[in-house]
C-alpha positions as CSV (number, residue, x, y, z in Angstrom):
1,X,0.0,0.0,0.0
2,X,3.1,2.2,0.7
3,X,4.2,1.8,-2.8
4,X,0.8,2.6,-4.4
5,X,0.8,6.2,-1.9
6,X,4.1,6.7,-3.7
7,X,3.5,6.4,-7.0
8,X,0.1,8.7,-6.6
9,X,2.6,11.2,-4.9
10,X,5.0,10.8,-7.5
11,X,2.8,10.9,-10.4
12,X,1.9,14.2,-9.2
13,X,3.9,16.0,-11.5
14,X,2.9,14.4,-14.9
15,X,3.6,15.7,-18.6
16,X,1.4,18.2,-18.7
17,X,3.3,20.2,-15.7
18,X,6.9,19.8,-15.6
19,X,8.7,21.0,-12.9
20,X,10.7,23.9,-13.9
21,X,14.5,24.4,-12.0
22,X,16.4,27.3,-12.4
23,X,19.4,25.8,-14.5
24,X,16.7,24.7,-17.3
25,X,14.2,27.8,-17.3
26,X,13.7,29.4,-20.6
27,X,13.5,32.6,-21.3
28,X,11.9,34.0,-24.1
29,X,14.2,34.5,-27.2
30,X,13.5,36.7,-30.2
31,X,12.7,34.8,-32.7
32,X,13.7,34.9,-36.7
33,X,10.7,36.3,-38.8
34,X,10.1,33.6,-41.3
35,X,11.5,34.1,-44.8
36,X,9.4,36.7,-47.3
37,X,8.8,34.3,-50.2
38,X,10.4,35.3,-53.7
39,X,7.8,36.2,-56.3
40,X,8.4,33.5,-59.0
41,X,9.8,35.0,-62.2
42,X,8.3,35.4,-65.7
43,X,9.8,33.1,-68.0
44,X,7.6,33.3,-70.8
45,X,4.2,35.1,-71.8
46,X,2.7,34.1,-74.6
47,X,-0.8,34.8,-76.2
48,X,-2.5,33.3,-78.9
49,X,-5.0,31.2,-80.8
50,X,-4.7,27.7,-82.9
51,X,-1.7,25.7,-82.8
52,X,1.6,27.3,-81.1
53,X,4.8,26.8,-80.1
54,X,6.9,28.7,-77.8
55,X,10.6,30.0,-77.9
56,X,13.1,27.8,-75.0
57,X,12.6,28.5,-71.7
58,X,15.1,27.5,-68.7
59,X,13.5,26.4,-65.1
60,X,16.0,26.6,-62.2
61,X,13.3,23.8,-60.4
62,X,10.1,23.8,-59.6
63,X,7.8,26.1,-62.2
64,X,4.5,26.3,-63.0
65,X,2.5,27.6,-66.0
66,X,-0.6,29.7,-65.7
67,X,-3.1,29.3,-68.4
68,X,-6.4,30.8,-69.5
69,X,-8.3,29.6,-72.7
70,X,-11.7,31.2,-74.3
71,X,-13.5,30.3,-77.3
72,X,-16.1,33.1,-77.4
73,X,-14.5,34.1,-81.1
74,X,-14.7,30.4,-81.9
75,X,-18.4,30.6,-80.9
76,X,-18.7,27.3,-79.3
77,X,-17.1,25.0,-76.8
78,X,-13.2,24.3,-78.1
79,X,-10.4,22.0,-76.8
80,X,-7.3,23.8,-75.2
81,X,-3.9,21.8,-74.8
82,X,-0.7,21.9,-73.6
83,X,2.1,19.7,-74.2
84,X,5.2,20.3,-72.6
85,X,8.9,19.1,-74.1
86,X,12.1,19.2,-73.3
87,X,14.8,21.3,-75.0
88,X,15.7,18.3,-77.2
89,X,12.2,17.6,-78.3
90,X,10.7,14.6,-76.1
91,X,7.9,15.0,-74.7
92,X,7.8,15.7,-71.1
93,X,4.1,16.5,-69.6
94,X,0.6,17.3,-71.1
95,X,0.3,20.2,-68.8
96,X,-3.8,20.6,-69.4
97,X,-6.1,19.2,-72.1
98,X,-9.7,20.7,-71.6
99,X,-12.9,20.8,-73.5
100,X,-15.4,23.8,-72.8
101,X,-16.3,27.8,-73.3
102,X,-13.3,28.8,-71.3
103,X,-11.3,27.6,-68.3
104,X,-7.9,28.4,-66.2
105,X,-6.0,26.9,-63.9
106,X,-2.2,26.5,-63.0
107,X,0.0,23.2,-64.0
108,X,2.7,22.8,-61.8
109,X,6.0,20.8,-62.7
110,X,8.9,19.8,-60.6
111,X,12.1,19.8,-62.7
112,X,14.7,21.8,-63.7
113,X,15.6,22.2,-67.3
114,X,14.8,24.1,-71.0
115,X,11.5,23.2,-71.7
116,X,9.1,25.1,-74.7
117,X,5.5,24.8,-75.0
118,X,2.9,23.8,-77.8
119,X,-0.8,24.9,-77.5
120,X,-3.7,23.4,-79.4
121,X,-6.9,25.0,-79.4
122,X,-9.5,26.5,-81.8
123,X,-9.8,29.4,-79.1
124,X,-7.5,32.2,-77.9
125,X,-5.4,31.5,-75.2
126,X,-2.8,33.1,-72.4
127,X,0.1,31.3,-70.7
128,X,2.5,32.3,-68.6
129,X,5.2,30.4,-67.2
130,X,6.9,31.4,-63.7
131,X,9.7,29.7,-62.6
């Protein structure tokens, strides 16, 4: 029974209340703001209509290409495609492929390298790559 009287009087001080001595107090230390994040840099803008392909581009690492189609000139619902290849020609991703009036969105990709672009679409279209 002495042992049971013991552990309640030890178990006192559980996790959620450690005792505090003075050699491992803490005081309260400035802490680093976090990191601003860099605004992602243009590496191509490019606006059109029907079938495209872009100059050479060169990612660091991650990038990501922001795109915007719309077929009100085409006057109906049109298909919009990208197709992403690499500076020597293979084919690397089919960044979006979408039927419908209009649409956007943002591809991302995760390797460094030169890439260049080819749309497809009946209707106009924006991309901009930021890398």
């Amino acid at each position: 029974m002495l042992f049971i009287i013991g552990v309640l009087a030890n178990g006192s001080h559980g996790p959620s209340s450690p005792a505090i001595s003075p050699s491992n107090s803490t005081t309260n230390q400035p802490t680093a703001a976090p990191a601003s994040p860099v605004a992602a840099k243009v590496l191509l803008d490019k606006t059109g209509s029907g079938i495209n392909k872009t100059p050479s581009f060169t990612a660091a690492g991650n990038w990501e290409i922001d795109w915007s189609y719309d077929c009100s000139n085409f006057g109906q619902s049109g298909n919009f495609a990208i197709i992403v290849y690499t500076g020597d020609g293979s084919l690397y991703d089919v960044a979006a492929n979408q039927l419908g009036a209009k649409g956007s969105d943002v591809s991302n990709e995760h390797q460094g390298g030169t890439y260049y672009l080819q749309m497809n679409s009946e209707c106009d279209w924006h991309v901009i790559v930021k890398g």
